[in-house]
Each structure stands twice: as C-alpha cells, then as structure tokens.
Backbone bond lengths (Angstrom), bond angles and torsions (degrees), N, CA, C in turn:
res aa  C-N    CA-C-N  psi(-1)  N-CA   C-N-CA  omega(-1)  CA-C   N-CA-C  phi
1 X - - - 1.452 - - 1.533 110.91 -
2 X 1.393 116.12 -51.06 1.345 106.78 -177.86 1.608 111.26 -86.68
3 X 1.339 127.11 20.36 1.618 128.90 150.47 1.192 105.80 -70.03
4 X 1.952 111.91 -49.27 1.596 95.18 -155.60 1.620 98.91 -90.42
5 X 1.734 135.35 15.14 1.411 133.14 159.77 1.742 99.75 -64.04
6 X 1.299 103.41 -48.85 1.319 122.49 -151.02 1.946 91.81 -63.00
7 X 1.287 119.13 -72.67 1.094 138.89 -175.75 2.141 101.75 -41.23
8 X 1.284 106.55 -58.31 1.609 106.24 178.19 1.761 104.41 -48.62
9 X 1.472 104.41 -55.69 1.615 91.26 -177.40 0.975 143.51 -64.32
10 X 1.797 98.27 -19.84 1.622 113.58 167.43 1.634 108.17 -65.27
11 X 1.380 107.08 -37.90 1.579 116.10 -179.12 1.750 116.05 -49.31
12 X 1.682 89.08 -54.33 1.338 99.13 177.81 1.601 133.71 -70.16
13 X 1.479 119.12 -26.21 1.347 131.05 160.31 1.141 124.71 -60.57
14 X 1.606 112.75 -29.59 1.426 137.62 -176.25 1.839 99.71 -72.18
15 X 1.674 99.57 -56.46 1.796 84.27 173.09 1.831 116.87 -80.13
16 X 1.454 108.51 -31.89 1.522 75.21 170.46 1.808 126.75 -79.94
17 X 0.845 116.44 21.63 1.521 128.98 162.69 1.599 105.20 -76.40
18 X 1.443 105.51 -62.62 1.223 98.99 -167.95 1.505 119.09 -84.12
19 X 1.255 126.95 -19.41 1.263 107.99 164.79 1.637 122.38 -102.74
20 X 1.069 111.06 19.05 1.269 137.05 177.92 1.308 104.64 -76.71
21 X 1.666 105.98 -58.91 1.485 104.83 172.85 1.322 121.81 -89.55
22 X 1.043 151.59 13.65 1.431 170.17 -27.95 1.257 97.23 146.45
23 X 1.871 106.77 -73.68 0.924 130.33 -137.21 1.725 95.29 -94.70
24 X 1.845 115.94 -48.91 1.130 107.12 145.38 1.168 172.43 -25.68
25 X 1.650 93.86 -23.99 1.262 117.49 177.61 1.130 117.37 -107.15
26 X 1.653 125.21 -33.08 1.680 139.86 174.46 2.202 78.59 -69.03
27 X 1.196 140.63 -16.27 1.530 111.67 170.13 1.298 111.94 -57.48
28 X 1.331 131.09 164.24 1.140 131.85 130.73 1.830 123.38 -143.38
29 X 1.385 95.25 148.94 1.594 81.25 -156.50 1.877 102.04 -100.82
30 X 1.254 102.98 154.97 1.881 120.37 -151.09 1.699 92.90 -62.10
31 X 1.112 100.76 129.47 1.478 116.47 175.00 1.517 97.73 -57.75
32 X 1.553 114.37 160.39 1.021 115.48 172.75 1.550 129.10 -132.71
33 X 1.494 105.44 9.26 1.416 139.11 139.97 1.419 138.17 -119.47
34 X 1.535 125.24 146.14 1.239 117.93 176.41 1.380 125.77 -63.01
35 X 1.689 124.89 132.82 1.715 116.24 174.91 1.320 93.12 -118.07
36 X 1.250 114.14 142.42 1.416 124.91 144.60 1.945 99.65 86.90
37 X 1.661 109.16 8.42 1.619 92.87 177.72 1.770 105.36 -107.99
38 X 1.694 89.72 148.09 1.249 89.76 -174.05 1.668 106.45 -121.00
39 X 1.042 134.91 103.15 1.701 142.50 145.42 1.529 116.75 -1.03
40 X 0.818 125.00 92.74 1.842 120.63 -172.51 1.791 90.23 -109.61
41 X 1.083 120.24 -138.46 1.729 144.81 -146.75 1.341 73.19 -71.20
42 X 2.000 92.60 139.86 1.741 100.84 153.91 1.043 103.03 -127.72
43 X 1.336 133.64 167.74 1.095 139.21 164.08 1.619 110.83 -134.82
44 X 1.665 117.32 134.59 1.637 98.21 177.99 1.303 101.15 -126.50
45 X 1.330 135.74 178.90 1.550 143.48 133.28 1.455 126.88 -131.86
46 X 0.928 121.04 147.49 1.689 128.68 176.56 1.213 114.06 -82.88
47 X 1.075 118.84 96.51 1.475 140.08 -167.25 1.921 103.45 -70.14
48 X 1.206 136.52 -31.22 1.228 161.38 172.04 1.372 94.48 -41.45
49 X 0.927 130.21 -61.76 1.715 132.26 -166.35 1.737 109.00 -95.72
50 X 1.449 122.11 -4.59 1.258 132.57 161.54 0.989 143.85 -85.34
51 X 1.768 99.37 -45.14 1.842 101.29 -178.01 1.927 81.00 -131.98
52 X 1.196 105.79 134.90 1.409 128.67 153.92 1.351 108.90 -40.49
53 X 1.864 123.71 110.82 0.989 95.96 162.33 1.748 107.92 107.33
54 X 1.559 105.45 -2.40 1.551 110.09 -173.21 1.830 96.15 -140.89
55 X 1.619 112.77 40.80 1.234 99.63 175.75 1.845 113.40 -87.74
56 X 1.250 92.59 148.57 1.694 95.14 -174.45 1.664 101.30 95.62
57 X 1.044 116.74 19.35 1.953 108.81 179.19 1.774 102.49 -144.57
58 X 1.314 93.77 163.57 1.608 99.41 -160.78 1.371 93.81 -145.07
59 X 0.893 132.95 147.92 1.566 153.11 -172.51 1.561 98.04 -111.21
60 X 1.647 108.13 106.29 1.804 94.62 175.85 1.684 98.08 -122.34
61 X 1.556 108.20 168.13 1.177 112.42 -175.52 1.498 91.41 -128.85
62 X 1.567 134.12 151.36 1.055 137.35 -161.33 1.725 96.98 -154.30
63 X 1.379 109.83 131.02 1.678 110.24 154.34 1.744 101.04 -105.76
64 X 1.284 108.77 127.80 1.325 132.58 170.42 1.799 132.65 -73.24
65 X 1.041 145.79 92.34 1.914 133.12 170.01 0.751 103.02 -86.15
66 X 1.474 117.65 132.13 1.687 120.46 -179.35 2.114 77.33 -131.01
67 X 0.976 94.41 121.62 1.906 100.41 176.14 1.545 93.38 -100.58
68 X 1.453 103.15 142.39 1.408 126.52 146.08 1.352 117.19 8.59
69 X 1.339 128.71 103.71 1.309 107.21 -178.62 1.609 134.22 103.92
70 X 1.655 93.73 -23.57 1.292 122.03 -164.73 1.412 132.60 -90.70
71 X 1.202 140.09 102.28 1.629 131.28 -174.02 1.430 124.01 -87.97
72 X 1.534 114.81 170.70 1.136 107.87 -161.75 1.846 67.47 -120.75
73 X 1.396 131.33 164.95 1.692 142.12 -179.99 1.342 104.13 -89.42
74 X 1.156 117.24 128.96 1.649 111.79 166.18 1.623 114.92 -38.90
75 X 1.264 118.98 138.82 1.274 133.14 -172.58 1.712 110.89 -144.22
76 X 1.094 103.17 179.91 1.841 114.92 176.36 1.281 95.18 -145.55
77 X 1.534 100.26 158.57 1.734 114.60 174.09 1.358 113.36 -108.91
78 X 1.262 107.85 -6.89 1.478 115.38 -178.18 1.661 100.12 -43.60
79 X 1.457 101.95 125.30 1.910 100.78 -176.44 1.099 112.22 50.91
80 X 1.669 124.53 36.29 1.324 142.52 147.78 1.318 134.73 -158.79
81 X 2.027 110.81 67.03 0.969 116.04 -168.77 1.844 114.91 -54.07
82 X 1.271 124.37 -175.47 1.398 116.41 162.71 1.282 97.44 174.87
83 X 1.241 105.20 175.46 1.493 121.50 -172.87 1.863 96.97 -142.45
84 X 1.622 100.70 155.44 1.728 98.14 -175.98 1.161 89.11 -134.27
85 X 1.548 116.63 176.51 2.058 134.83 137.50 1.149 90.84 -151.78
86 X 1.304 95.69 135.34 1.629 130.65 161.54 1.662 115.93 -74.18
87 X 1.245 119.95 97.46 1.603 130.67 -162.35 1.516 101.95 -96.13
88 X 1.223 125.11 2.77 1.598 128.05 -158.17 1.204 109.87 -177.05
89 X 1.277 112.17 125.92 1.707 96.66 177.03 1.364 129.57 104.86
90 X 1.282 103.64 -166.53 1.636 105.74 -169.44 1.581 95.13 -157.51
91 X 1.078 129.59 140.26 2.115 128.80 176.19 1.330 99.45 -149.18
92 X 1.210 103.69 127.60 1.728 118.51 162.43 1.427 111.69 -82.37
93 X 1.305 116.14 109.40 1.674 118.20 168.42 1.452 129.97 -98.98
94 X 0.974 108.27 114.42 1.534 128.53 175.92 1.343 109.01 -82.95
95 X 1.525 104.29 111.81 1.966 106.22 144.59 1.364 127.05 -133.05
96 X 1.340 83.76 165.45 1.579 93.68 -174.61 1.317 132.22 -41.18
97 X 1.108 108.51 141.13 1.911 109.47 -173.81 1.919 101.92 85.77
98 X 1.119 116.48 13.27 1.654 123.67 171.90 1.207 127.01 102.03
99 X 1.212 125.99 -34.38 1.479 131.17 -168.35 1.103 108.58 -69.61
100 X 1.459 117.87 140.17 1.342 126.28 -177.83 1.534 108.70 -144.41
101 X 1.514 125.21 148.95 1.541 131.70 -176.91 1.044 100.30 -136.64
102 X 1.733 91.29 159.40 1.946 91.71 164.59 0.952 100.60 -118.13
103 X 1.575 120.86 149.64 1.567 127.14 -164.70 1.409 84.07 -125.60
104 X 1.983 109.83 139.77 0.865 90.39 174.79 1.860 102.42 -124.53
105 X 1.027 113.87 -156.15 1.949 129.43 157.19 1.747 112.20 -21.81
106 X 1.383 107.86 94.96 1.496 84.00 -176.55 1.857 115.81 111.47
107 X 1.199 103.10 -13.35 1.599 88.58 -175.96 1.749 93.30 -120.98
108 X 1.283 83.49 157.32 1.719 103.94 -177.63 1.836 116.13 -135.54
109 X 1.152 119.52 143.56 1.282 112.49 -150.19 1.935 91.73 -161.98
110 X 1.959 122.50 166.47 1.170 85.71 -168.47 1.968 54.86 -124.28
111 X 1.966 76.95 -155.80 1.723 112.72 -167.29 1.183 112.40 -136.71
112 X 1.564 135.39 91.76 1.623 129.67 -165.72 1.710 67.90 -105.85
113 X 2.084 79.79 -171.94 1.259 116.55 -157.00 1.847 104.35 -63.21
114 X 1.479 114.38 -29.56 1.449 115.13 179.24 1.474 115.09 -57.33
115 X 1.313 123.42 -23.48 1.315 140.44 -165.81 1.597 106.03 -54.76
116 X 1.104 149.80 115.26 1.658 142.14 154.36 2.018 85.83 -123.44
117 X 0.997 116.61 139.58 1.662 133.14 -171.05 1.388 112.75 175.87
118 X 1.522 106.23 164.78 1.521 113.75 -175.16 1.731 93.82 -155.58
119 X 1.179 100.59 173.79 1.346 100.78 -170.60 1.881 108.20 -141.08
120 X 1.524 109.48 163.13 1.321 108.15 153.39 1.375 108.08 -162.52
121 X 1.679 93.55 168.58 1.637 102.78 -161.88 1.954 85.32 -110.28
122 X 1.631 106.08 116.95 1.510 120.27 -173.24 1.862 103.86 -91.37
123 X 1.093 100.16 -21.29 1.637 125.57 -167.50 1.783 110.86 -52.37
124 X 1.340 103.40 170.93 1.665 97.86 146.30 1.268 121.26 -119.04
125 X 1.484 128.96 57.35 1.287 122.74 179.17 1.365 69.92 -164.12
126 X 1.848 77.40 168.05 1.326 110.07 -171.47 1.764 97.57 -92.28
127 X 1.755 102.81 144.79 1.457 122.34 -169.72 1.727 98.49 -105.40
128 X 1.606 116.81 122.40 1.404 115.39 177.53 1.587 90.86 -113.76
129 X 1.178 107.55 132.97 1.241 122.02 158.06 1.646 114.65 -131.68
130 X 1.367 102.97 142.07 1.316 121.44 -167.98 2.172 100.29 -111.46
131 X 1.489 95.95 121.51 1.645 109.00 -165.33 1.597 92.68 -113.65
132 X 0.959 121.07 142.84 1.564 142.67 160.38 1.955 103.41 -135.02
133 X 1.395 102.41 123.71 1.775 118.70 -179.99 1.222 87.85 -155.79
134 X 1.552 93.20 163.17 1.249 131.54 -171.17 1.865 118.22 -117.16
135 X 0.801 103.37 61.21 1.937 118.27 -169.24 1.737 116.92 -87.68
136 X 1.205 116.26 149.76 1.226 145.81 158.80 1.688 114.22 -60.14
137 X 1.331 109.29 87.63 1.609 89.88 163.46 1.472 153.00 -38.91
C-alpha cells in the first residue's frame, strides 16, 4: 500500500513538473519596446475644426511593417481608440489577462479603451497593417 502512495506521488510531481514548466515557458512576458516595426504613410487631420466637441484630437491613418520576428510593445488604447486590417501577413496578438489570437491576411478588428495588447509577427513575411486612431497630440 504505501509503494502504490509512494508511486502516485512520484506520478503526480512528475506531471506537475511537467506542465508546470510547460506552461511557463509557452508564457511570454509583453515586450516593452518595438523590434522590427517600421512607420510607412501617415496621414493626419485635426478633428478640432471638424466635429464639435473633438478639439485637441486628430484622426491619423498609419501603414504599419512588422518584419519577421518583429513586435509591436505592449500598449493600451485607453484615449486611443482605433481600428486596424492586416493587408500582409500573419500577427499573433496578445492581451491582457491572457488571451491571445492569430490574425491573419484580410481581417480587420477595432481597439476601444478596454484594449491593453501587444503583438508579434511569428511568420516569414513581412505583416502590413493599415491603423486609423483617434489620439491626443
């Protein structure tokens, strides 16, 4: 009797070892600078003289390179709504509290204030994404 106690706990230490570290290791924690992104076309407007009620905010449009390899830094949208599409590519997105997707070629999705996320391009090509937000200079 006390072999097969002995034998279960070895069993059981044995799995929380292994998915213990498993699970540790599939973590990774949010970069806290950008690698590998590159800033292409901007476009801005002064929203202040447009919509009643939006002075101090600018409507920008952004094409995005995220190369191979490459992350975007954990960020928040809080007081930076936006909207994206992924025109190229493939990006793994990470947010806060765990959940993560892969977005791929073709999908578009937005970013309210709940949003804190970071991103990376796992791929071998380069990921263009095209950003339109609404920010505070």
């Amino acid at each position: 009797m006390e072999r097969i106690r002995f034998r279960t706990m070895v069993w059981l230490l044995g799995l929380t070892v292994v998915f213990g570290s498993g699970a540790a290791t599939g973590q990774q924690s949010p970069p806290s600078e950008n690698k590998g992104l590159r800033v292409g076309s901007t476009a801005m407007l002064d929203l202040g003289p447009e919509i009643e009620g939006m002075q101090g905010r600018q409507l920008r449009l952004r094409v995005l390179t995220l190369e191979p390899g490459g992350v975007i830094r954990m960020h928040s949208h809080k007081d930076l709504p936006a909207v994206a599409y992924l025109l190229e590519g493939t990006v793994m997105e990470y947010r806060e509290g765990g959940r993560s997707q892969v977005i791929q070629k073709g999908a578009a999705w937005s970013e309210g204030k709940d949003v804190t996320h970071w991103a990376e391009n796992k791929g071998t090509t380069p990921a263009v994404i095209v950003v339109a937000d609404i920010f505070k200079p």
